[in-house]
N, C-alpha and C positions, 0 to 999 in steps of 0.2 A: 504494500500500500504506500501511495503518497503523503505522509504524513510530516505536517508544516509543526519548526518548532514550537508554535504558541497553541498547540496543540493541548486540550486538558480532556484525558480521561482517571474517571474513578471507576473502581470497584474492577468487577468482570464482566471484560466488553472486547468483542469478537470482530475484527477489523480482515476481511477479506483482501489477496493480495491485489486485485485488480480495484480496488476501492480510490476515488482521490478525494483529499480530506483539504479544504481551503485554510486559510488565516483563521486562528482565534475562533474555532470550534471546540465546543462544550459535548462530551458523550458521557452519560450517567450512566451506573451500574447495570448489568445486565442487558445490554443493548447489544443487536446485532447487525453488522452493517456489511453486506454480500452484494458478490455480482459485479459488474460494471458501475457499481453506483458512485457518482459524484455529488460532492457535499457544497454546499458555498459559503463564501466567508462569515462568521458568528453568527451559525446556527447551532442551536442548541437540542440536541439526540434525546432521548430519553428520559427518566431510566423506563426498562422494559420494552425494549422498541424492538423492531426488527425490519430492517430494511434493504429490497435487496432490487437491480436492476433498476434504479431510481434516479432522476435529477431533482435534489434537492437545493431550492436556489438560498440566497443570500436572508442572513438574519431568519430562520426558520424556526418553529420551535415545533415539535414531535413529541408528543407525551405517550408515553404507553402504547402504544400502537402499531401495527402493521403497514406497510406501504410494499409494495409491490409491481415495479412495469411504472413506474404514477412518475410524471414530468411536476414539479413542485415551483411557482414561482417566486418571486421573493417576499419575502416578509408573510408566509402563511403558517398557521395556527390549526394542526392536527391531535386528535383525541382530547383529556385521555381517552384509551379503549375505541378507538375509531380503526376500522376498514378500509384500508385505499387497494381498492385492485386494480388488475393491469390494464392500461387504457385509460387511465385519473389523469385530466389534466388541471388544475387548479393554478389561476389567474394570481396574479399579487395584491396581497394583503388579504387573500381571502379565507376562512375556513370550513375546516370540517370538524365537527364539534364531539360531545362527549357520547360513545357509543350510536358514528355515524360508519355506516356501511355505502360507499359509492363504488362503481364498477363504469368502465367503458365510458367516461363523462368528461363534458367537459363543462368548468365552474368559472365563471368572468369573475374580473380584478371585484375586489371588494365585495362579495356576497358569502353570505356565510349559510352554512345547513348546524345550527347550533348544535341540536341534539336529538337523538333516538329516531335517525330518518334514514332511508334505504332510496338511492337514488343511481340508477341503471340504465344505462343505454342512452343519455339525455346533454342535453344542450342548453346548458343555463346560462344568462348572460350576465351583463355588471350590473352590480349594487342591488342582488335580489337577497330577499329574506324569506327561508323556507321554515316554516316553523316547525315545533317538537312533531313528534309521529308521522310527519308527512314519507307516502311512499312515492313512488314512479311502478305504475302496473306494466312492467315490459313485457311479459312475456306471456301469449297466450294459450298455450299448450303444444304450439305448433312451433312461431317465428316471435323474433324480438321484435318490438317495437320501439318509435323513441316519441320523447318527451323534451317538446321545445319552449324554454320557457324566458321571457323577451327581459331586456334591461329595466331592473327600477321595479318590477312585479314583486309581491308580497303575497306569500303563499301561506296561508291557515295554517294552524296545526289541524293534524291529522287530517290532513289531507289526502287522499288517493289520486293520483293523475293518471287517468284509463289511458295507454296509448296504443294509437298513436294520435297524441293532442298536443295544440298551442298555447299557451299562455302568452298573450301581447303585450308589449312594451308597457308597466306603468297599472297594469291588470292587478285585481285581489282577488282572492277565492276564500270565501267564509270558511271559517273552522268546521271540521267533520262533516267537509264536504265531499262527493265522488264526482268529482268529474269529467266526462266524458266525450264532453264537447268542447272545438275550441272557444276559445275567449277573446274577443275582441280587445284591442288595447284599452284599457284605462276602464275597462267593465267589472264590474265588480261580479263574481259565477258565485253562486251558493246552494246546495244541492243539499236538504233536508226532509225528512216529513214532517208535518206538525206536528208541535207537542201537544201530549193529554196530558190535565192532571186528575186523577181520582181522589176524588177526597174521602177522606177518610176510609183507605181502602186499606191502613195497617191494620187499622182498627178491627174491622169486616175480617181480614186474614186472621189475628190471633182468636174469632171467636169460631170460627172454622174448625170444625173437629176432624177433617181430613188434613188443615194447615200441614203438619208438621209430615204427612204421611211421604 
């Protein structure tokens, strides 16, 4: 491996010999770093990483997590416990948040998938906000689909994108919504049934003598 004197590792950390490691990189314990992978200057590894066949660009930081195949731009912000499989390309300053799985994607400068989202085969542009549970439906037993989703758009949590859909420029999609159509730019898509409330239907079940059955 190419390893620069302002080089800091702790603990137990696995440096592959084909690895190049830039200026004033940081690798925490237990990190592993394989393959062809190139690192860029004061990115910060770990700990618990593993990282193999990767460009990770400048000032990065990688928590606990996996990367894979994944071109990394600079100043981007992975897990902890995030997924990047092969085919990630993530734009600069963007992230992938705490227990995010992306595959085959590419993610524009500045937008972030925070946390607990599954995003696949898709085309995200800049400064989009994909909220908690939101998926990407790629695949439909048969062929992958993708999921294009425009600059500036704000994506609900829990969200499902049926594809193959658009999300337009500047677009919102209500929380726990499925949707399966595109979106015009700057439209807001919301896909619910209405809510019931029963009243007093606890009440009704605990005097229910099969309730509990």
């Amino acid at each position: 491996a190419a390893i620069d004197p302002t080089l800091r590792i702790f603990g137990k950390v696995w440096i592959g010999p084909d690895v190049k490691l830039g200026r004033d990189v940081i690798i925490e314990p237990m990190t592993k770093i394989m393959g062809t992978t190139v690192v860029g200057d004061g990115s910060v590894l770990g700990p618990d990483t593993r990282i193999t066949d990767s460009a990770i660009g400048a000032c990065c930081t990688i928590d606990s997590s996996i990367v894979i195949g994944c071109t990394l731009g600079d100043r981007v912000t992975v897990g902890p416990r995030a997924y990047l499989r092969p085919g990630t390309v993530m734009g600069a300053d963007s992230k992938a948040g705490t227990s995010v799985e992306i595959k085959n994607s590419q993610i524009g400068d500045g937008s972030k998938v925070p946390h607990l989202s599954y995003i696949g085969d898709a085309e995200v542009g800049r400064g989009v906000n994909i909220g908690a549970g939101t998926i990407t439906c790629n695949y439909d037993g048969v062929r992958k689909h993708r999921t294009v989703i425009g600059d500036g758009a704000f994506i609900g949590s829990d969200t499902m994108l049926v594809a193959p859909v658009e999300i337009g420029e500047g677009a919102f999609t209500g929380a726990g919504s499925a949707i399966a159509h595109d979106v015009p730019p700057r439209a807001l898509a919301v896909e619910r049934t209405e809510q019931r409330t029963i009243e007093e239907w606890v009440a009704r079940k605990r005097e229910d003598p099969q309730g509990d059955a």
